[in-house]
Legacy VTK file of the C-alpha trace (Angstrom):
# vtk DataFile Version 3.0
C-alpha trace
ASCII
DATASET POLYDATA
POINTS 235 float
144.768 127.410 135.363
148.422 126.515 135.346
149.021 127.612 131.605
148.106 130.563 129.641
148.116 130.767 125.522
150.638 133.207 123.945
150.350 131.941 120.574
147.253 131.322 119.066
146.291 128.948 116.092
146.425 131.314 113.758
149.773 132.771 114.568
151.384 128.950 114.699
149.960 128.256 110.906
151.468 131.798 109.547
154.306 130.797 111.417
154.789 127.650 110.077
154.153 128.437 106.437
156.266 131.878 106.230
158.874 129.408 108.044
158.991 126.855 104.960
158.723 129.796 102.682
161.529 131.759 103.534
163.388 128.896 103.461
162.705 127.260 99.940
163.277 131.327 98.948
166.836 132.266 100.520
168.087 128.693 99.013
166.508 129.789 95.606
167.539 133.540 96.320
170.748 132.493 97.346
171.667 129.593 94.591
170.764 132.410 91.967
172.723 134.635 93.396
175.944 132.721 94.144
175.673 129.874 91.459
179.141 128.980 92.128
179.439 128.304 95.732
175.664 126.592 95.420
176.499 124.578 91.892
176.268 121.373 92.785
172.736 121.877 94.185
172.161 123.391 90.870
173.157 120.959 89.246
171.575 118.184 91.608
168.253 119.762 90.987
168.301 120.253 87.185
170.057 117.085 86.309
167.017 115.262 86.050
165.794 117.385 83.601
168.279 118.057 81.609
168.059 115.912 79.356
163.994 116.247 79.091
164.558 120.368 78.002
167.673 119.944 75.970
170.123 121.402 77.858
172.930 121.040 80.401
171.939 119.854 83.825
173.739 123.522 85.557
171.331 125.889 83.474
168.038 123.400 83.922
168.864 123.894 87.159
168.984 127.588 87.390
165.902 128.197 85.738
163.997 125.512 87.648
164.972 127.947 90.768
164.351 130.808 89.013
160.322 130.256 88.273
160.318 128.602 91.490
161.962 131.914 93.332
159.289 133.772 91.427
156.559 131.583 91.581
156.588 131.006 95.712
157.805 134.730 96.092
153.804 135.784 94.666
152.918 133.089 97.909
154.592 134.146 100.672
153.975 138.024 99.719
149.866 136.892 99.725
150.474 135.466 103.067
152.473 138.275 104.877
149.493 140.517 103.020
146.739 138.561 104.088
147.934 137.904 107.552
149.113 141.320 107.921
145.687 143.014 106.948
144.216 140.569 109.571
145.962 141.487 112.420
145.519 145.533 111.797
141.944 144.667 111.008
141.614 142.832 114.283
143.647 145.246 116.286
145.528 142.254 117.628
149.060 144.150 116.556
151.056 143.772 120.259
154.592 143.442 119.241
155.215 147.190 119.595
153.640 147.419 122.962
157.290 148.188 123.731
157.748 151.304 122.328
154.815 152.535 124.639
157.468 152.875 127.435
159.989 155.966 127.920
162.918 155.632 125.653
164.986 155.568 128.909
163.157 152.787 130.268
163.613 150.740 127.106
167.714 151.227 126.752
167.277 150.256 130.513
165.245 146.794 129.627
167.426 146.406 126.662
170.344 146.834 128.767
169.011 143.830 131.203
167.831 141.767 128.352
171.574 142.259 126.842
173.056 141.065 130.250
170.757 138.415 131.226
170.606 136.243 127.162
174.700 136.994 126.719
175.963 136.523 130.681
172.919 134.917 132.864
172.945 138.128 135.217
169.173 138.177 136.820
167.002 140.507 135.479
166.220 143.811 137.969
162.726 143.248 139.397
161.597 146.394 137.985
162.224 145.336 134.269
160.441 142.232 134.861
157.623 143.735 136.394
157.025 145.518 132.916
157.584 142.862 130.324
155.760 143.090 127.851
154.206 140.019 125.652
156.875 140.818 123.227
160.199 142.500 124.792
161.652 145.944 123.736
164.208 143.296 121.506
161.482 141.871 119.498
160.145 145.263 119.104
163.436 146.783 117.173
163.434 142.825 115.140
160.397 143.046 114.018
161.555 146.702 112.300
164.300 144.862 110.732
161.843 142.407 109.580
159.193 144.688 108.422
162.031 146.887 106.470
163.237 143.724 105.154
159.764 142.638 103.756
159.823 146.067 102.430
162.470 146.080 100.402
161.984 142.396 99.479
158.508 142.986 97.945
158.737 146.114 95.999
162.384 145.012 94.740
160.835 141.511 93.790
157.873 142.801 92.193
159.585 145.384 90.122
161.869 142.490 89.060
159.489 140.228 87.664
157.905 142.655 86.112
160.775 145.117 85.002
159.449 144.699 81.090
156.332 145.849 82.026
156.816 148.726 84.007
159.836 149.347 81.560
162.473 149.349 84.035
165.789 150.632 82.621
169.118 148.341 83.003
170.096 150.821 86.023
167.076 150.720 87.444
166.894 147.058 87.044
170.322 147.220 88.923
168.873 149.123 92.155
166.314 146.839 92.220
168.295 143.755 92.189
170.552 146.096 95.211
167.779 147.076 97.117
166.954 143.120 96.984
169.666 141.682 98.203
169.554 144.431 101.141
165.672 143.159 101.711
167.435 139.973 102.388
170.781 140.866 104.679
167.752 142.322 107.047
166.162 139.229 106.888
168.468 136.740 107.541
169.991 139.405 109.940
166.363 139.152 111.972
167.132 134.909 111.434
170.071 135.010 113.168
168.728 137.179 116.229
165.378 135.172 116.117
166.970 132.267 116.379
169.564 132.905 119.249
166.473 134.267 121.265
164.432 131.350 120.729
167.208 128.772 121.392
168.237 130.792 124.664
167.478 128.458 127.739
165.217 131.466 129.118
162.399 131.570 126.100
162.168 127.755 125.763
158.851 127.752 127.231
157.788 129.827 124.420
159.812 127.509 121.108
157.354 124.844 122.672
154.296 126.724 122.456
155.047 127.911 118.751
155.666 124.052 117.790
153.182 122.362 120.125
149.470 123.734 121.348
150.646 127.735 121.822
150.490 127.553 125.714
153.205 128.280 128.426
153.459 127.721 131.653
151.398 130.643 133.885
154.470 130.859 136.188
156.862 131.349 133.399
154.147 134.208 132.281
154.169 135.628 135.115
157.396 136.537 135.392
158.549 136.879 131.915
155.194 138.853 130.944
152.753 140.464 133.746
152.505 143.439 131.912
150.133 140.750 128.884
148.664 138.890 131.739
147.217 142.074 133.728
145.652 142.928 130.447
143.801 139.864 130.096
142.412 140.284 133.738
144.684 137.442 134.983
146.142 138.093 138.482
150.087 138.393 138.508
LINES 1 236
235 0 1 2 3 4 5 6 7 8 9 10 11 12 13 14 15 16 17 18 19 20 21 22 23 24 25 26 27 28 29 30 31 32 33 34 35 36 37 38 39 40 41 42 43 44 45 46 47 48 49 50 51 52 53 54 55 56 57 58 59 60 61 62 63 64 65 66 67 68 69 70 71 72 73 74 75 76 77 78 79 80 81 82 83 84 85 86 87 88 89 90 91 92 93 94 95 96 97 98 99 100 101 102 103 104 105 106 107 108 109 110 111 112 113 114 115 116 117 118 119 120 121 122 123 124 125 126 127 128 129 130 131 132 133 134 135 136 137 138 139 140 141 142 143 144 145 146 147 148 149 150 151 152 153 154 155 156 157 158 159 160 161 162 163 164 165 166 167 168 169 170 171 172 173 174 175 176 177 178 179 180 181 182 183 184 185 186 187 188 189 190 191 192 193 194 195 196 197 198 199 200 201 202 203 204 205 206 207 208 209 210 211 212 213 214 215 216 217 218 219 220 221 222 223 224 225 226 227 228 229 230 231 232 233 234
């Protein structure tokens, strides 16, 4: 066996769709929120139907994004839920394996990590030896993201549905903070997910989340003994 798999089926389709979804919604999110700087995507999108609804190409536009914010908001909060309740229900949660170690040893991996993606230093042999599947980095993202998703859903429910839970104008107001803090964190976790997949190092594992969720056994080996000891493969 020369490769192992890291990313199974599963994991590659949730990928892929919460990809496309949090797309489509930070260029919704962010068009409705800064109309000006995004206008002429407004108005590229509702000038079609302007004249259909009666009105000027700039507000067709804007509510077009609007029910379509709202509409694939309901979808990708379904699919976080679903695929969230599957992994606890599965017990196949191993992104905080991490936080099992000391705190000292994880400032100490963190520290390597820090040195090795930002100045190519080699990483000490006794960090690699306990790499985790997921490193004490992805750990502390995937708190970002979770707070993120947080703050995202409850703020975007309560929004949609402000008249019926009969928000007030201030509370309406905190809401529409809290969201727009949901989504700093999130493309805040972007930007780090994306510099640590694009690093030279992890390539191995942007071609198993795009192609058939295997890596190299080598590459495992000394990127993540810790995850192949547990599944009884010699390191």
């Amino acid at each position: 066996m020369d490769r192992v798999e890291v990313v199974s089926i599963g994991y590659r389709v949730a990928h892929q769709w919460n990809l496309l979804l949090f797309t489509v919604l930070a260029i919704t999110g962010g068009a409705l929120f800064a109309i000006e700087v995004l206008a002429p995507l407004v108005y590229a999108v509702g000038a079609p139907l302007a004249a259909a609804v009666g009105t000027d190409a700039v507000t067709a536009g804007v509510q077009l994004f609007r029910i379509a914010h709202r509409f694939l908001g309901h979808i990708w909060g379904a699919l976080l839920l679903v695929y969230a309740v599957n992994l606890l229900l599965f017990k196949k949660v191993r992104i905080f394996d991490a936080f099992r170690k000391p705190l000292g040893q994880q400032i100490r991996e963190a520290k390597a990590l820090a040195g090795h993606y930002l100045f190519g230093r080699p990483l000490p042999e006794d960090v690699k030896t306990s790499m985790e599947r997921h490193n004490v980095f992805v750990a502390y993202m995937a708190l970002v993201l979770i707070a993120s998703v947080v703050l995202l859903s409850i703020s975007g429910v309560a929004l949609v549905y402000r008249d019926a839970l009969g928000l007030s104008l201030a509370e309406a107001r905190l809401m529409l903070l809290l969201h727009d803090v949901g989504f700093a964190l999130g493309l805040l976790f972007v930007a780090l997910h994306i510099f640590a997949v694009l690093h030279p190092t992890n390539r191995p594992l942007l071609n198993a989340m795009f192609n058939d969720g295997t890596i190299p056994l080598d590459w495992a080996k000394t990127h993540m003994p810790n995850y192949l000891r547990r599944r009884g493969i010699a390191v």
